[in-house]
C-alpha positions as CSV (number, residue, x, y, z in Angstrom):
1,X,65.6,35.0,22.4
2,X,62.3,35.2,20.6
3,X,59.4,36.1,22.8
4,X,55.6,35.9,22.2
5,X,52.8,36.5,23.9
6,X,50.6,33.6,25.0
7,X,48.0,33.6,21.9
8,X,51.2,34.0,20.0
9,X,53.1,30.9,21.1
10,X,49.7,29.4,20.5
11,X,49.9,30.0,16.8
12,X,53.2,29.2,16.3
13,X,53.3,25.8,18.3
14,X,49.9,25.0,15.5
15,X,52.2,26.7,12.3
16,X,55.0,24.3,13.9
17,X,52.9,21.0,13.7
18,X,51.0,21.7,10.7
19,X,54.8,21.6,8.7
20,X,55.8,18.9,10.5
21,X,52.6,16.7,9.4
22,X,53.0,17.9,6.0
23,X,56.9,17.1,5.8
24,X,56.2,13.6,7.2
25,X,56.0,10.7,4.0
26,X,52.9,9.9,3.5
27,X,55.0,5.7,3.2
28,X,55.5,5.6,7.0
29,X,51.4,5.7,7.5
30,X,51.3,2.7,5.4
31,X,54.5,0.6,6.3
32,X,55.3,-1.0,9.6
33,X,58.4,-1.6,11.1
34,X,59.6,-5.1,12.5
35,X,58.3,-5.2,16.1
36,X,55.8,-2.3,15.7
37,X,52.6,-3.4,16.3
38,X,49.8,-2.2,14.1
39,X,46.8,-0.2,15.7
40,X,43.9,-1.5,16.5
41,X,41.7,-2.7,13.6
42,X,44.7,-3.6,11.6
43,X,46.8,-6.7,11.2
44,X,50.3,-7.1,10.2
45,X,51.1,-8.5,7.0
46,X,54.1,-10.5,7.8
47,X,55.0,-10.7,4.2
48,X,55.0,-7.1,2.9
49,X,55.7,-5.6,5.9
50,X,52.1,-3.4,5.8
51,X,49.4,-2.9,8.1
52,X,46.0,-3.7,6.8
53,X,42.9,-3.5,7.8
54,X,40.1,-6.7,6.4
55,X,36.4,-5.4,6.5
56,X,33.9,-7.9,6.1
57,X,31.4,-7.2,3.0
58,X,28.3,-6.4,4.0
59,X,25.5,-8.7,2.1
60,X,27.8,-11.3,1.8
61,X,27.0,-14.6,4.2
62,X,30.1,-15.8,6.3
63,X,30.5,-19.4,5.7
64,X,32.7,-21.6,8.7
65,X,36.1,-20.2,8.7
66,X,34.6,-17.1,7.6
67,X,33.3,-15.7,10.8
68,X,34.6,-12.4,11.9
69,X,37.1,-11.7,14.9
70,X,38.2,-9.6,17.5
71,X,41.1,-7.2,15.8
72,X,44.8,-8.1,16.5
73,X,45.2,-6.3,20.2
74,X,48.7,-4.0,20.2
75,X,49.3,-0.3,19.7
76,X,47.3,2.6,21.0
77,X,44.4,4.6,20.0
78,X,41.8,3.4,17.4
79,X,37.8,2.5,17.9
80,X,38.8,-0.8,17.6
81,X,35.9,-3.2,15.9
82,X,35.4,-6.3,14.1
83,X,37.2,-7.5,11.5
84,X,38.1,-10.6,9.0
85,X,41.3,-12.1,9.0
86,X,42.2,-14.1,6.4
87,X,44.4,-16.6,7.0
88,X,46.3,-19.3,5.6
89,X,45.8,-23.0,7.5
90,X,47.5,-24.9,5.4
91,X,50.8,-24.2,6.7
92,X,49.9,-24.7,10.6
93,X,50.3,-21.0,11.2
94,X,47.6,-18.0,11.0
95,X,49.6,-15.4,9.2
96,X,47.2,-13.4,7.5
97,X,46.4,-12.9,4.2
98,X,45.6,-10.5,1.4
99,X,41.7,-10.8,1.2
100,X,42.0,-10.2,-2.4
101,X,44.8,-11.1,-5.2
102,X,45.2,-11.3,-8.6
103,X,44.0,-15.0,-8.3
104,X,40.5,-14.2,-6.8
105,X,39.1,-13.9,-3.0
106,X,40.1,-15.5,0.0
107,X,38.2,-18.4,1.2
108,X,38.9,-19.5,4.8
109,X,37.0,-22.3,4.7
110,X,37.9,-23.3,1.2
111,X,41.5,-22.6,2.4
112,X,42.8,-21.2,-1.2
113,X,41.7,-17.8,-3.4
114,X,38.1,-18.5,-5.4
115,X,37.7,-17.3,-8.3
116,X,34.7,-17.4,-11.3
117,X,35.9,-19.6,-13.9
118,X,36.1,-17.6,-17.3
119,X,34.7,-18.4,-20.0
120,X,32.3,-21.2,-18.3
121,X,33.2,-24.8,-19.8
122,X,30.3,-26.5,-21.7
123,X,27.5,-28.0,-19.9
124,X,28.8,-31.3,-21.5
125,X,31.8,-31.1,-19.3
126,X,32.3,-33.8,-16.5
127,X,33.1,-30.3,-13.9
128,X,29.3,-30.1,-13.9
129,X,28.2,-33.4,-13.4
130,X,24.9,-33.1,-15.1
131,X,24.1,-29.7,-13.1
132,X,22.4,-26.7,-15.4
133,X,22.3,-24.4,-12.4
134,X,25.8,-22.9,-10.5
135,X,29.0,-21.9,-12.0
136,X,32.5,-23.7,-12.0
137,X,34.9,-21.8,-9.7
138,X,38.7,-22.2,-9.6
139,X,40.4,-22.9,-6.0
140,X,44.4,-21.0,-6.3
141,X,46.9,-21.6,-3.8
142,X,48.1,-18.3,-2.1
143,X,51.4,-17.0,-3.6
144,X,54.8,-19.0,-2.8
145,X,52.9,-22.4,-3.2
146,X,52.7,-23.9,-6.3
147,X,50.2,-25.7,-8.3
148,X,47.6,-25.3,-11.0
149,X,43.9,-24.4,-9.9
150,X,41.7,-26.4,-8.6
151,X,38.1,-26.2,-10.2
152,X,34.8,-27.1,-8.5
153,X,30.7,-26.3,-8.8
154,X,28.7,-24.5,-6.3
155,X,25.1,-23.6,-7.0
156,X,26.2,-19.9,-4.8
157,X,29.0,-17.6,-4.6
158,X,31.4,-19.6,-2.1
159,X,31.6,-17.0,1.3
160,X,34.5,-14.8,1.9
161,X,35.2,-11.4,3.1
162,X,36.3,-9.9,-0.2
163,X,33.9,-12.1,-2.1
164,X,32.2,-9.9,-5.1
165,X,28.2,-9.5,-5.1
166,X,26.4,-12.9,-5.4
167,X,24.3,-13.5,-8.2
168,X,22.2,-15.8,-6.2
169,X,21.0,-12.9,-4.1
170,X,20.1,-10.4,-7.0
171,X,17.9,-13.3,-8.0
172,X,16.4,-13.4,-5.0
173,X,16.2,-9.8,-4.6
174,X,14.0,-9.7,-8.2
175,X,11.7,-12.4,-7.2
176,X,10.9,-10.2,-3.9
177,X,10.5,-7.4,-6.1
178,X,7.6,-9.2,-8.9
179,X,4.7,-9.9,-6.3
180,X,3.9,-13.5,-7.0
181,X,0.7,-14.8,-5.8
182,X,-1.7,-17.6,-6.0
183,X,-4.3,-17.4,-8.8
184,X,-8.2,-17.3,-8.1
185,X,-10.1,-20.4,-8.6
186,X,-12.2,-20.8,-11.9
187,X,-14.2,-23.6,-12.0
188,X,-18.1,-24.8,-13.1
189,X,-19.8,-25.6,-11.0
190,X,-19.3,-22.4,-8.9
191,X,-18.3,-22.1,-5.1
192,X,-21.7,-20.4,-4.4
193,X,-24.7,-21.5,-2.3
194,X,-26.7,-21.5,-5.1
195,X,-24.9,-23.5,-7.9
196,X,-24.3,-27.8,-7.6
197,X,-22.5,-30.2,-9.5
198,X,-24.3,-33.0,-10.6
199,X,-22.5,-37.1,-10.4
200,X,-21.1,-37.7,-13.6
201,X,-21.3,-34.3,-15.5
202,X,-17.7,-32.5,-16.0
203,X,-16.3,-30.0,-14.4
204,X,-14.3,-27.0,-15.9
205,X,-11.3,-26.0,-13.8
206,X,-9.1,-22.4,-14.9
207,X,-7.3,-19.9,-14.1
208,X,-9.6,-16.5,-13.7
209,X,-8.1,-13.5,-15.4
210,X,-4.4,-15.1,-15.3
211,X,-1.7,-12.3,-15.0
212,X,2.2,-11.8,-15.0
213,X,1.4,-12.1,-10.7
214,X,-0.4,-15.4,-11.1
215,X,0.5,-17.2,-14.2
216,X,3.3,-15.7,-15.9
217,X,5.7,-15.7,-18.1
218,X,7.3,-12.5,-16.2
219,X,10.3,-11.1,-16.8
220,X,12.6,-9.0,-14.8
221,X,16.5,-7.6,-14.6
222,X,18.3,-5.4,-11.9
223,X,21.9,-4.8,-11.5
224,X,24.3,-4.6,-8.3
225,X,27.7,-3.5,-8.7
226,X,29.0,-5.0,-12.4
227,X,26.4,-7.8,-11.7
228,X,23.7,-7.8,-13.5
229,X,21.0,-10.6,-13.6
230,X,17.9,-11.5,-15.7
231,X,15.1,-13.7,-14.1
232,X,12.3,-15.3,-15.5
233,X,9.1,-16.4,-13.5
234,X,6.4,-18.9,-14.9
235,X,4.0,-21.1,-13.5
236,X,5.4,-25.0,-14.4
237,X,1.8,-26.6,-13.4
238,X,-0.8,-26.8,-11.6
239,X,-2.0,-29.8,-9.6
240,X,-5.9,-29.6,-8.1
241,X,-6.5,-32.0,-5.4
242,X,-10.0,-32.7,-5.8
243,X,-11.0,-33.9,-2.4
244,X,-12.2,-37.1,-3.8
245,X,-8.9,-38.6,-3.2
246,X,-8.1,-38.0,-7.0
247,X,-5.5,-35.7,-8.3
248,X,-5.7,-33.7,-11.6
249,X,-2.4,-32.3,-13.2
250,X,-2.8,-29.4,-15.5
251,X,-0.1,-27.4,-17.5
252,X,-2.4,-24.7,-19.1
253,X,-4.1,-22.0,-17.6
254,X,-7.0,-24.3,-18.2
255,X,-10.4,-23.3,-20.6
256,X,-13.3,-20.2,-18.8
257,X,-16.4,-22.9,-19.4
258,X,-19.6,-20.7,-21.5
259,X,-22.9,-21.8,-21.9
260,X,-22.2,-23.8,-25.2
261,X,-19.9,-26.1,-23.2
262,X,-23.0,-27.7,-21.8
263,X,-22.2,-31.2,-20.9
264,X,-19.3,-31.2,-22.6
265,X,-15.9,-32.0,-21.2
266,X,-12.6,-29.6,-20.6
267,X,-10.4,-29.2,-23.3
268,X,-7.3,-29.3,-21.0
269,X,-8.5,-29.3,-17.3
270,X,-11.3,-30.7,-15.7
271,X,-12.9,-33.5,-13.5
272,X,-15.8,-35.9,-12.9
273,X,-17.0,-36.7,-9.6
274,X,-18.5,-40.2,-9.1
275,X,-20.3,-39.2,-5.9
276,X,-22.3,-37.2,-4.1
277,X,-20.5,-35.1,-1.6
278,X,-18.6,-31.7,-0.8
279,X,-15.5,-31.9,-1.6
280,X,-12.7,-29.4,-0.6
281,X,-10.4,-28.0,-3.6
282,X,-7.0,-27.1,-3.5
283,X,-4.8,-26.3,-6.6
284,X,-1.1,-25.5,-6.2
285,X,0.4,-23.7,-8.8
286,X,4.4,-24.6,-8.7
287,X,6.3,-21.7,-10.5
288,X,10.0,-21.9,-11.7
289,X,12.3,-18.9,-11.8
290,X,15.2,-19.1,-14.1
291,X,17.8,-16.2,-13.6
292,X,21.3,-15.7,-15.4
293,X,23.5,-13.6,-14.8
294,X,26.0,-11.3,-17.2
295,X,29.3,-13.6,-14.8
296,X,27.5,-16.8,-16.2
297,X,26.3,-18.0,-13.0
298,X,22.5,-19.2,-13.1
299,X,20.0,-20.9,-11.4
300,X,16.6,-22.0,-10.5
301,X,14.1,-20.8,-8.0
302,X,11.2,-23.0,-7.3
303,X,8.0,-21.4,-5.8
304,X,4.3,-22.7,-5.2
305,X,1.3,-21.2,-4.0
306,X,-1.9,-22.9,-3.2
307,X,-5.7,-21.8,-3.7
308,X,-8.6,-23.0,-2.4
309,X,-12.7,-23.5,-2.7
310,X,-15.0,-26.0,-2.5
311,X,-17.6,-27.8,-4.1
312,X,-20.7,-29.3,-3.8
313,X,-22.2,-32.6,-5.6
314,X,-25.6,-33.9,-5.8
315,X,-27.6,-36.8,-7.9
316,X,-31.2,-36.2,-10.0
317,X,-33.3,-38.0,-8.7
318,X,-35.2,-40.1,-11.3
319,X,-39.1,-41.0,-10.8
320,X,-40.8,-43.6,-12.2
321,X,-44.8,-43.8,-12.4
């Protein structure tokens, strides 16, 4: 009989379990047995036999059907948490799913595997229905059921736990990121105490000291993951509500009046007020973003931002003797 002392037996219990870990294939971690229930966190793949475990994507927005749930209860041990099952409801059962196969990423709601269609058809294609923004996506049946894609247009990456990074939200992530802002007013007459239009002389309206911020064109690219995306900011036009009731529409940054404009009229943007008064200005710049990306999804981000001042209009008096 072998005898050791107490720290002996110690070691060699540890020596014992340490080969016994090691010896063990690495396959029985991964495979479950019929009737074994997976730990917590996991689900049981009906079809392969395999526990897995569905993580939600972080950044990606859960669309109905999408929303996560508690993990399948069963086994011992395990933090637990919340998972994404992805499951097939065609059928009338909730077996799950692979979250992701060689025909794309699992859609609950869209019920089938979505996938970018590549290359793109031509914007002449009926799958766009006179859109110029989105991307044309192919809906596949899960394996076992047959039939050919289905394609469709959404102006976003349709939701799904596996679903890759959205183009739609590395646009908006640039457009955060270039600081657009309204523009400051410039206009003759002046928004000072001292300076008054007169009834029936033009007005000069501008953009002061116009900027990639203000005006644009502005350019900007970032990448997340293999996506990378290219967005384009620039002001579409301006509309100046001259609180007269009238409305002037400009699609220039508009011409800084000088002294040898005297009397004369705008170029591109101006006004003439036909009475006396002060009126309140407000011009709204309405900006476009275009932004493509290197999958061929695009799109268009409309912004606006609004300046004011204010104005103030006399008559000359004429005296006759």
């Amino acid at each position: 009989m072998l005898t050791t002392s107490p720290p002996a037996r110690v070691a060699v219990l540890a020596a014992l379990m340490l080969l016994t870990m090691v010896m063990l294939p690495t396959g029985l971690r991964a495979s479950a047995d019929p009737g074994v229930a997976c730990p917590d966190g996991q689900a049981l793949d009906a079809r392969t036999q395999t526990c897995r475990i569905y993580i939600v994507n972080p950044g990606t927005p859960a669309a109905q059907g999408d929303a996560p749930v508690q993990p399948v209860s069963g086994g011992s041990g395990g933090s637990g948490g919340v998972v994404t099952a992805c499951v097939d409801k065609s059928l009338g059962r909730d077996d799950p799913l692979p979250c992701e196969s060689d025909r794309g990423y699992w859609s609950n709601a869209m019920n089938c595997y979505v996938r970018l269609r590549d290359p793109q058809p031509p914007k002449s294609s009926s799958l766009w229905q006179g859109r110029e923004d989105g991307a044309i996506y192919d809906c596949n049946l899960p394996p076992g059921q047959d039939g050919p894609p289905t394609p469709f247009w959404s102006d976003s990456m349709p939701a799904g736990p596996a679903a890759p990074v959205d183009p739609a939200v590395v646009a908006q992530t640039i457009v955060s990121q270039m600081e657009l802002r309204a523009f400051d007013i410039g206009m003759v007459p002046e928004d000072r105490p001292d300076s008054m239009g007169i009834v029936g002389l033009p007005m000069w309206l501008w953009v002061n000291n116009p900027s990639e911020q203000t005006f644009g064109p502005m350019e900007r690219s970032a990448s997340l993951g293999a996506v990378t995306v290219t967005a384009t900011a620039q002001v579409q036009r301006i509309v100046w509500d001259m609180g007269d009731g009238e409305v002037v529409t400009c699609t220039t940054v508009g011409t800084p009046f000088t002294d040898g404009h005297g009397g004369q009229r705008s170029p591109d943007c101006g006004h003439t007020y036909t009475r006396q008064g002060t009126y309140p200005i407000a011009a709204t710049a309405y900006w476009n973003v275009a932004w493509a990306s290197n999958t061929g999804v695009t799109g268009n981000i409309p912004l606006e931002f609004t300046s004011t001042r204010q104005v103030v209009v006399g008559e000359i008096q004429v005296v006759r003797r």
